[in-house]
C-alpha positions, 0 to 999 in steps of 0.5 A: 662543437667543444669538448671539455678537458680537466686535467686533475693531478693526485692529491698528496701522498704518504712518503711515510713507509720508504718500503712501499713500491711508488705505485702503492703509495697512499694519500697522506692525511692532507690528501685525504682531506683536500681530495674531496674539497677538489670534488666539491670544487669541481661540482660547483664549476659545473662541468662534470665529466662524462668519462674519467681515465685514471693512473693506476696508482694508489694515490691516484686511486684513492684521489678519484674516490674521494672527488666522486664521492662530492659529484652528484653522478660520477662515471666509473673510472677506468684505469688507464696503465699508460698514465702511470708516470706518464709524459706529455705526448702519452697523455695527449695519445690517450686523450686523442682516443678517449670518449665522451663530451667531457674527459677527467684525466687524474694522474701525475707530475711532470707529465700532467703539468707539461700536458696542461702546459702544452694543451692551454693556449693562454695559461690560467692566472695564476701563481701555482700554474707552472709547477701543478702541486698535488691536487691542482686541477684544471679545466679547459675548453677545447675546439675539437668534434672529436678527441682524435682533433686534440691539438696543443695550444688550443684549449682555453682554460676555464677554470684552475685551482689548488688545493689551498686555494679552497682551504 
């Protein structure tokens, strides 16, 4: 059995107000526009998640509003405080808990990228891979039965794409 795996970094946010905590932070106006371009781009990969862990953080809020809204079903989030600026190995920890076939996890740099980096067995090609700029998306295709079996250097990506990319 497979499960599928999308690994989904906020789309860009608004450094406008310096007074803001971090976690507040909204989408700046070109988040707001590419976030639903990922949703569509999404639906037309044709692998849709069943379950959806998102950090708390307001841009990452606002992201996964903005990509539900271009699926024809999407699941409700649950708001998962560990993803908050969170590293590999917790990202990997709570993925090794979560339920459903296929798992969107939207959340951020570095921890996101060194996630995917960590769970592809071969990386996607191409050029934006390495760095996972806001919006960047990727879906893998994992050997597991079961989340609790997620291992590194395992999942085979499927598919991989950035914002610009769809411009």
């Amino acid at each position: 059995m497979t499960r599928h795996l999308i690994l989904m970094r906020h789309a860009k946010s608004d450094w406008g107000d310096r007074s803001l905590p971090d976690r507040d932070r909204p989408l700046n106006a070109r988040g707001r526009a590419a976030a639903p371009r990922m949703g569509a781009w999404l639906a037309a990969a044709g692998i849709l998640p069943d379950t959806v862990l998102v950090s708390p953080a307001r841009r990452t809020r606002e992201t996964w509003r903005a990509v539900a809204e271009a699926l024809d079903q999407a699941p409700v989030p649950i708001f998962e405080p560990r993803l908050y600026e969170a590293d590999e190995a917790t990202i990997i920890e709570v993925l090794r808990h979560a339920q459903g076939q296929s798992v969107l996890v939207l959340g951020h740099n570095p921890g996101l990228a060194h996630a995917a980096q960590a769970l592809t067995a071969a990386p996607p090609d191409h050029p934006r891979f390495a760095d996972y700029p806001t919006g960047a998306t990727l879906i893998l295709r994992l050997p597991v039965a079961d989340w609790a079996e997620l291992d590194r250097g395992t999942g085979r990506a499927i598919a991989f794409a950035v914002p610009r990319d769809l411009d």
